[in-house]
C-alpha positions as a Markdown table, in Angstrom:
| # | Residue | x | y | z |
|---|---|---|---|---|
| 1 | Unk | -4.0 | -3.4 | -20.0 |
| 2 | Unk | -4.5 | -0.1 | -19.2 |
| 3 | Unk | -7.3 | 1.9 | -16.6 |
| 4 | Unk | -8.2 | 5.7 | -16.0 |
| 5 | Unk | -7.6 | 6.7 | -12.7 |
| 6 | Unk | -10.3 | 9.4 | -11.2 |
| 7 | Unk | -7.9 | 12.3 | -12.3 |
| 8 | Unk | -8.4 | 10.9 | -16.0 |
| 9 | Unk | -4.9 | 9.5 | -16.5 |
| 10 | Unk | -4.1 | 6.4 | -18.3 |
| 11 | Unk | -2.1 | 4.2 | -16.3 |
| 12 | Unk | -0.8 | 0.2 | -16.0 |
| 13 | Unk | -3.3 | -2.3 | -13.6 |
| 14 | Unk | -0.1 | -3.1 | -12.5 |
| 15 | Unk | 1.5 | 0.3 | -11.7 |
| 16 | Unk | -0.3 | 1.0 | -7.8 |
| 17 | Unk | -1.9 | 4.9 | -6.9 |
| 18 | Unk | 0.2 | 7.1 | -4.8 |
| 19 | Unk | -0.4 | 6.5 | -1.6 |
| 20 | Unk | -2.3 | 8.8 | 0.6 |
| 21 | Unk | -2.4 | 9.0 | 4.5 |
| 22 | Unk | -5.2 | 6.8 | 6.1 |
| 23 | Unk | -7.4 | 7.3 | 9.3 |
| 24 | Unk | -7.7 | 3.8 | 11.3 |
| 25 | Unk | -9.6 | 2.9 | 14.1 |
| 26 | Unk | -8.0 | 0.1 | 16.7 |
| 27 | Unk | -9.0 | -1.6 | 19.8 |
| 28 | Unk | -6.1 | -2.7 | 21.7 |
| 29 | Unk | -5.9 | -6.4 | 23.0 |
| 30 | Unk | -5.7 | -5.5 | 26.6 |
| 31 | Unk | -8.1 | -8.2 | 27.5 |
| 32 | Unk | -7.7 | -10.1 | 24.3 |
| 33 | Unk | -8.9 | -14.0 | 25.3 |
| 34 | Unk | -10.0 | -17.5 | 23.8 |
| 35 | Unk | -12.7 | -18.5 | 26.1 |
| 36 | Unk | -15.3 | -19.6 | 23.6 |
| 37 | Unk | -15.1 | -20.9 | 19.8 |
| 38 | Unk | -17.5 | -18.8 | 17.5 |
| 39 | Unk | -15.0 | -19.4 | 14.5 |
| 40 | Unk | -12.7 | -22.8 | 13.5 |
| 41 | Unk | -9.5 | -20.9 | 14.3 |
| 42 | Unk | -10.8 | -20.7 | 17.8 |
| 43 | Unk | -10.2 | -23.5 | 20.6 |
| 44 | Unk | -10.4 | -22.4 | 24.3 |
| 45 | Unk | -7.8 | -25.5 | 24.8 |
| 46 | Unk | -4.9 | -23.2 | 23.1 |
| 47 | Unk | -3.8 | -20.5 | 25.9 |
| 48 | Unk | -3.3 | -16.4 | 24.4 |
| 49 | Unk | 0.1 | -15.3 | 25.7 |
| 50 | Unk | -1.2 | -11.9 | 26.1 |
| 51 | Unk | 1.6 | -9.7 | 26.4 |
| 52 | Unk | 2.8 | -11.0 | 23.2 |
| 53 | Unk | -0.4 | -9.9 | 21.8 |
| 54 | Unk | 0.0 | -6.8 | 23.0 |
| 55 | Unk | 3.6 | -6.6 | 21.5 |
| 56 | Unk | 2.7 | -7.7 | 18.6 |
| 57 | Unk | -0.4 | -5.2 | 18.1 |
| 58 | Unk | 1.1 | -2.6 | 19.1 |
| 59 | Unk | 4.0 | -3.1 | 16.8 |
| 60 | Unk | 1.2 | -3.4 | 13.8 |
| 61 | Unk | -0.1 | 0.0 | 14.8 |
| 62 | Unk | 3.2 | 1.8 | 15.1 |
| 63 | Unk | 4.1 | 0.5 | 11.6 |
| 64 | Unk | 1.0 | 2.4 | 10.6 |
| 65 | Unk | 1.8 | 5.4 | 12.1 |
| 66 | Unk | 5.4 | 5.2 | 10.5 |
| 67 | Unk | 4.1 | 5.0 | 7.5 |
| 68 | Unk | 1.9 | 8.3 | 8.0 |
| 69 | Unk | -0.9 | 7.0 | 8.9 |
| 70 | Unk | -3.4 | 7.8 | 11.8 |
| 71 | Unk | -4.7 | 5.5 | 14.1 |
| 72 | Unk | -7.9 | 6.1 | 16.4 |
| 73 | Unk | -7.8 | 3.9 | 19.5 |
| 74 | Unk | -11.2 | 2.4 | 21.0 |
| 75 | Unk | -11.1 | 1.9 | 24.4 |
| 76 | Unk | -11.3 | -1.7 | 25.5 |
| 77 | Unk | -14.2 | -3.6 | 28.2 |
| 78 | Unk | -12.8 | -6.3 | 29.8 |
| 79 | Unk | -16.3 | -8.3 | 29.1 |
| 80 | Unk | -15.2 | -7.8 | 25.2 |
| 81 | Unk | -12.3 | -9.8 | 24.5 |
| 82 | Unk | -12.9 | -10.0 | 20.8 |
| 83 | Unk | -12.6 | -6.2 | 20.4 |
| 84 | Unk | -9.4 | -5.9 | 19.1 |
| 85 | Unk | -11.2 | -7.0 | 15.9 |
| 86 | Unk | -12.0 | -3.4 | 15.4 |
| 87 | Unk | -12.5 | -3.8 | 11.5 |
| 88 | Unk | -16.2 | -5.8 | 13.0 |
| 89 | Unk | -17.8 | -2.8 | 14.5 |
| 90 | Unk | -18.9 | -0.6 | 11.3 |
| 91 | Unk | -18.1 | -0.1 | 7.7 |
| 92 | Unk | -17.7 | 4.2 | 6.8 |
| 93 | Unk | -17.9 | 5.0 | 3.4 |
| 94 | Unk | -17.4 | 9.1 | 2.8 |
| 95 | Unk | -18.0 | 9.8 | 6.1 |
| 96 | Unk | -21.2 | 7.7 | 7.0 |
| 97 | Unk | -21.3 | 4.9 | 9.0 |
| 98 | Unk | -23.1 | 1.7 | 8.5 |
| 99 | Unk | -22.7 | -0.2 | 12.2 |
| 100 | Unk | -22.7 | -3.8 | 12.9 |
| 101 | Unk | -25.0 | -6.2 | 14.3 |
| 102 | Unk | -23.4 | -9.2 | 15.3 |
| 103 | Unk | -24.3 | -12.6 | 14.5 |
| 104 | Unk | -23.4 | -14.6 | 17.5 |
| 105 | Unk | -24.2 | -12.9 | 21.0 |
| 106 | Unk | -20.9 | -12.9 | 22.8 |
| 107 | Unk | -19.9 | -10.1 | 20.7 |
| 108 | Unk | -23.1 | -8.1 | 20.3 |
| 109 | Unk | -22.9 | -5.6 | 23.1 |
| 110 | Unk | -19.6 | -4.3 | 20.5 |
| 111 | Unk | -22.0 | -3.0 | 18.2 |
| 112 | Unk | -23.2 | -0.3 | 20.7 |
| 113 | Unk | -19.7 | 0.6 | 21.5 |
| 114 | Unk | -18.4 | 1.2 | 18.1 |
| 115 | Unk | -21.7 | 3.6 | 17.2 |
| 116 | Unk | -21.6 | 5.9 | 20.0 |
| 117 | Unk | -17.6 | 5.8 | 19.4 |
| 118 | Unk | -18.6 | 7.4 | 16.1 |
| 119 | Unk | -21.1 | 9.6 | 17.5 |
| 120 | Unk | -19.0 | 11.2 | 20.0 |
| 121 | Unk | -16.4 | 11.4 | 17.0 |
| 122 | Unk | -18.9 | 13.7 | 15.4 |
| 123 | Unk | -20.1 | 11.8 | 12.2 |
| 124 | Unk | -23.6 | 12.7 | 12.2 |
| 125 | Unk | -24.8 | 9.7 | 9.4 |
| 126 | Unk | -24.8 | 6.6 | 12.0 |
| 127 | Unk | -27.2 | 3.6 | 11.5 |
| 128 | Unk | -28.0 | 0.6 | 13.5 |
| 129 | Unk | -28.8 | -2.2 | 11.4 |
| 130 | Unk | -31.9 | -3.7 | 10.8 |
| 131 | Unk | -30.2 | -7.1 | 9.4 |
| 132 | Unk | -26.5 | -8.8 | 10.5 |
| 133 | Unk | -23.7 | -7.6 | 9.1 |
| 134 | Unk | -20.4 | -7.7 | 10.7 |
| 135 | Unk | -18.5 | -4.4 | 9.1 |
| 136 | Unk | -15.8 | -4.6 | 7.1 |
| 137 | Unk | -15.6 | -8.4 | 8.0 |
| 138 | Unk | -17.8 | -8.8 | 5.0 |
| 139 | Unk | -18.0 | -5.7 | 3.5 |
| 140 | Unk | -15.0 | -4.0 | 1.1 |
| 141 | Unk | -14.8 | -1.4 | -0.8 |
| 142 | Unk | -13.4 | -0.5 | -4.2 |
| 143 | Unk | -14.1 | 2.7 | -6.0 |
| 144 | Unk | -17.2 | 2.2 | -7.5 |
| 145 | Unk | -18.8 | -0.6 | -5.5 |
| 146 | Unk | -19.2 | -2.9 | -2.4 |
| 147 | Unk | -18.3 | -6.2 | -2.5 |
| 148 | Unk | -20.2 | -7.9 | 0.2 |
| 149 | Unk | -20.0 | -11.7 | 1.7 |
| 150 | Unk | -22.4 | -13.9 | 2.7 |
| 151 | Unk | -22.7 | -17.4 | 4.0 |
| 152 | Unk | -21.7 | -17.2 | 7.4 |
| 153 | Unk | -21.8 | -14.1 | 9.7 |
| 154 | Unk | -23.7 | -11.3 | 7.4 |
| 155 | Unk | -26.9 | -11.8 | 6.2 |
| 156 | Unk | -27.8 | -10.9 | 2.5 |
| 157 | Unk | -30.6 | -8.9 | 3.7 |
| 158 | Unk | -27.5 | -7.0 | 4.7 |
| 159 | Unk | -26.9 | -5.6 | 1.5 |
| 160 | Unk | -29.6 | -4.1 | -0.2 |
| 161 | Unk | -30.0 | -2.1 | 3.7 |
| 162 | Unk | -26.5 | -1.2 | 2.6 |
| 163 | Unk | -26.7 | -0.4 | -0.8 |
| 164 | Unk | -29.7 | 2.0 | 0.1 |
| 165 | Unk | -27.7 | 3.6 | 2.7 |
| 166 | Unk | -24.3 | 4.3 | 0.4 |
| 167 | Unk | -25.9 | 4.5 | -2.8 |
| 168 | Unk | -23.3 | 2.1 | -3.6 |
| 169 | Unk | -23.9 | -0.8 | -6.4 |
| 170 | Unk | -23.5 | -4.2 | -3.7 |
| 171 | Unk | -21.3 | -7.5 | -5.3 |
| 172 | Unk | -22.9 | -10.0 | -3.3 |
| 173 | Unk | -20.3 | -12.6 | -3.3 |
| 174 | Unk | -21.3 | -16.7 | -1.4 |
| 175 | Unk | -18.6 | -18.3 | 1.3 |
| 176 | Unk | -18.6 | -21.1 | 1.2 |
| 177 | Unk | -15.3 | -23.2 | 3.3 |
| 178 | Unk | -15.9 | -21.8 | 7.2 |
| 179 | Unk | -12.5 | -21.3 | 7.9 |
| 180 | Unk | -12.8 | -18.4 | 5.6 |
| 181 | Unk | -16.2 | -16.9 | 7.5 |
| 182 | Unk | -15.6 | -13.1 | 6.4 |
| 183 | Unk | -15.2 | -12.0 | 3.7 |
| 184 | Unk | -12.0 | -10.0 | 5.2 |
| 185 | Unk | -10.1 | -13.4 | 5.0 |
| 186 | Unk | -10.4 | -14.7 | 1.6 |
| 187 | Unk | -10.4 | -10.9 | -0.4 |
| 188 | Unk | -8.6 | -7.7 | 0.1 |
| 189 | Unk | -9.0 | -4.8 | -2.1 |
| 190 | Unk | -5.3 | -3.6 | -2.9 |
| 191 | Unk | -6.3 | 0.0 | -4.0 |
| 192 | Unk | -10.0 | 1.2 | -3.5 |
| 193 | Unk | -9.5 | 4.1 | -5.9 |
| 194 | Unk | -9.8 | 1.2 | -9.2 |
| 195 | Unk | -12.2 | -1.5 | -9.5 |
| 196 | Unk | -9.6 | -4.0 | -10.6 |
| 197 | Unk | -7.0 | -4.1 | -8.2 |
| 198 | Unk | -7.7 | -7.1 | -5.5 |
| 199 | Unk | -6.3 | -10.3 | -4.6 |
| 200 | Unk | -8.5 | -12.9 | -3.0 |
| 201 | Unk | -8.7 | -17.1 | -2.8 |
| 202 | Unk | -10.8 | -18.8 | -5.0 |
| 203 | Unk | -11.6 | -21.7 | -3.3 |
| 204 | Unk | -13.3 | -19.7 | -0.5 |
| 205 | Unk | -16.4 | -18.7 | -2.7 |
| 206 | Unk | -19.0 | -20.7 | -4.5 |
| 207 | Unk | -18.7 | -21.7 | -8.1 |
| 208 | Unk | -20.9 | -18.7 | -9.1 |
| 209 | Unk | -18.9 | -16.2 | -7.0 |
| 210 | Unk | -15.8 | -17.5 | -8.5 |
| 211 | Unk | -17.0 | -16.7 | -11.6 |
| 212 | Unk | -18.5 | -13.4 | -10.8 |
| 213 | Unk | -14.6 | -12.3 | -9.0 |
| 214 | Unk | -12.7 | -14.1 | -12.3 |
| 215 | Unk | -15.2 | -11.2 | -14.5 |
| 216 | Unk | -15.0 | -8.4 | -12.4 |
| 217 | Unk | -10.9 | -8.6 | -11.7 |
| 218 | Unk | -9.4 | -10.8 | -14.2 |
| 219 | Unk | -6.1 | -9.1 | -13.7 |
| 220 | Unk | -6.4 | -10.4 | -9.5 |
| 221 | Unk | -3.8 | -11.8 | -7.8 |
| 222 | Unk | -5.2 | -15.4 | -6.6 |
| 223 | Unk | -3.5 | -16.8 | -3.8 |
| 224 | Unk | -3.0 | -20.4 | -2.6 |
| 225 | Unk | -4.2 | -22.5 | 0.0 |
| 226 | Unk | -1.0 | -22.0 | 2.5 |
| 227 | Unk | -1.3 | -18.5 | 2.1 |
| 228 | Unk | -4.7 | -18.0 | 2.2 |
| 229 | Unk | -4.1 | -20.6 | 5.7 |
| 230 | Unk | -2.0 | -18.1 | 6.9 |
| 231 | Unk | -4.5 | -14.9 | 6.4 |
| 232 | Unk | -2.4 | -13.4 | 3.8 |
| 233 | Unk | -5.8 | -12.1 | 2.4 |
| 234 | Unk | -6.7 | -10.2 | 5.7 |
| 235 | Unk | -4.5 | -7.5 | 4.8 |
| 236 | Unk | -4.1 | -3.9 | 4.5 |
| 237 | Unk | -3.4 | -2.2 | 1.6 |
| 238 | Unk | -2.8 | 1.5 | 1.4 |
| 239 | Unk | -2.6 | 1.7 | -2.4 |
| 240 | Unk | 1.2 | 1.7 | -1.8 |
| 241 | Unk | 2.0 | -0.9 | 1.2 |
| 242 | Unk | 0.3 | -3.6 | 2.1 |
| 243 | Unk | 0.6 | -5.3 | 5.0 |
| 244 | Unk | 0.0 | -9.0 | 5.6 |
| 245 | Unk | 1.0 | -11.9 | 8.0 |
| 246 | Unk | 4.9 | -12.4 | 7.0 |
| 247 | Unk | 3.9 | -16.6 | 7.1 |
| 248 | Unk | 2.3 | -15.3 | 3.7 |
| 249 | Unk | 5.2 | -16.0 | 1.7 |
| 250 | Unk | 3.8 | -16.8 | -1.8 |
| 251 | Unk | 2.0 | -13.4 | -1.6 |
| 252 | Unk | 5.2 | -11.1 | -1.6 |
| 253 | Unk | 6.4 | -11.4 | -5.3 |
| 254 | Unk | 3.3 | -11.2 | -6.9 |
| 255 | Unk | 2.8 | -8.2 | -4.7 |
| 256 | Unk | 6.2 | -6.2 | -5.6 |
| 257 | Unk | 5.8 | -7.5 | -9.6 |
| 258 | Unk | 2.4 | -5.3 | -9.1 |
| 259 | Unk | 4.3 | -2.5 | -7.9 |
| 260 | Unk | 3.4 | -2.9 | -4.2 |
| 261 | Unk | 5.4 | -2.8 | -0.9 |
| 262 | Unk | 4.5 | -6.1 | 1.1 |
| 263 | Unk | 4.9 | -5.7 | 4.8 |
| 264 | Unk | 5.6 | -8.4 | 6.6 |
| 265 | Unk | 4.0 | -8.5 | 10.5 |
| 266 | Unk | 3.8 | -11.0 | 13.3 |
| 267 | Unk | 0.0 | -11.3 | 14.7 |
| 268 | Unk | 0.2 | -15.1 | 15.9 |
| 269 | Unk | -1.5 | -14.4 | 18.9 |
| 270 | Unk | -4.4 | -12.6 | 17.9 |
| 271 | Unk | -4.6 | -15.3 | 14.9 |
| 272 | Unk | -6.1 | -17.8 | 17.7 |
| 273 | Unk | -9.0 | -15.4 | 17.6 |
| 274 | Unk | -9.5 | -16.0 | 14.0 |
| 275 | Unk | -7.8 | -12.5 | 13.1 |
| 276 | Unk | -4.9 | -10.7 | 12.0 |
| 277 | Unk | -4.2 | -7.2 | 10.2 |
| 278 | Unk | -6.9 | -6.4 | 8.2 |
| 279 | Unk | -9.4 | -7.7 | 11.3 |
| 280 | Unk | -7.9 | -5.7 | 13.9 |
| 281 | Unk | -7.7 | -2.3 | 11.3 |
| 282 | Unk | -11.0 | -0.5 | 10.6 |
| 283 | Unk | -10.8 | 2.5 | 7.8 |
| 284 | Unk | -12.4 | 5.8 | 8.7 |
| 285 | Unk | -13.2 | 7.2 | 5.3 |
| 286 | Unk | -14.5 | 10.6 | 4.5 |
């Protein structure tokens, strides 16, 4: 199977884009802590060894930067400890920024931060929210639409606000298993310059959203339940690399027989905060 790329040239599904250099935005973990459960990765019970978080996010974001990428770093507050989930705060398509408005209200003084971050950033498109969405937690982005999840932190009032905002057609798309409460942790868009290049796990959507993802990407990688356990779906993907929690074994062959580089990275820690790459890694686009 074949698909025209935006330049007009025919190409594989399975041959990845040339990679181009990405803008991030990160939080560090500097006061990274499980003091409350909002998620069913989280229990207070389990103690953070922080400066292993630390090591091991700041080891994600130099691996970025190796790779040519830039990476914007939010300041943390020490009354945020979920901030280092930095892909929560906003979703920015072509330059405009769609902000967040949290669903549960230990996090929802972040919403705030991340808007006048872009503000004083100078993107001049930035909206608060009338409805909850929680950024690219449950929004993601191919070339021609947004897929969008619902269920259990955005609400689908969510997307027609942003469908009107981007002028981009919405994929609503229904979670369904809790451990998989974003959308971020049971899909990832491998290349968002084609509309067919995604791996995701079926079990975390409903029947009809099952169906809907099998017709839109038929050509997906689907992954299994250890490796969706692990997060290997809260990845990154650059077009070229992607990188994903190295417990994510069963991803990494059908990943290079696609063409791609997997990257394998330790983010144990911050995984007791119901996160890993793709969580801690917003995309500043446009």
């Amino acid at each position: 199977m074949t698909q025209r790329d935006t330049s007009g040239t025919q190409r594989s599904c399975e041959e990845p884009s040339v990679y181009t250099p990405r803008r991030y935005l990160m939080c560090p973990p500097a006061y990274f802590a499980v003091t409350y459960s909002i998620n069913p990765w989280m229990d207070p019970a389990k103690p953070v060894d922080l400066p292993l978080a630390v090591a091991q996010w700041e080891s994600l974001r130099d691996t970025y930067r190796a790779l040519g990428h830039t990476v914007e770093e939010l300041v943390p507050d020490p009354e945020l400890p979920d901030m280092v989930y930095a892909a929560n705060g906003a979703l920015v398509v072509d330059g405009r920024v769609l902000g967040a408005r949290f669903a549960h209200p230990e996090r929802a003084r972040e919403a705030a931060v991340h808007r006048e971050w872009y503000r004083e950033r100078g993107f001049t498109e930035v909206r608060e929210p009338e409805h909850v969405n929680e950024g690219e937690g449950d929004f993601a982005v191919t070339a021609s639409w947004l897929l969008a999840g619902r269920g259990f932190r955005s609400s689908p009032l969510s997307h027609p606000e942003a469908q009107e905002f981007f002028g981009r057609p919405v994929v609503g798309l229904d979670l369904v298993d809790p451990r998989f409460y974003h959308l971020d942790t049971a899909l990832c868009v491998l290349d968002d310059t084609r509309d067919d290049a995604v791996m995701y796990y079926p079990q975390a959507f409903s029947p009809g959203s099952r169906a809907v993802l099998a017709r839109l990407f038929p050509d997906a990688i689907t992954a299994g339940e250890d490796d969706a356990r692990a997060f290997g779906l809260n990845a990154v993907s650059d077009g070229r690399h992607v990188l994903l929690p190295q417990a994510a074994v069963g991803l990494f062959e059908p990943l290079r027989e696609r063409g791609y580089e997997p990257i394998g990275v330790d983010l144990g820690e911050l995984l007791k905060g119901g996160g890993s790459v793709k969580c801690c890694t917003a995309e500043l686009r446009g």
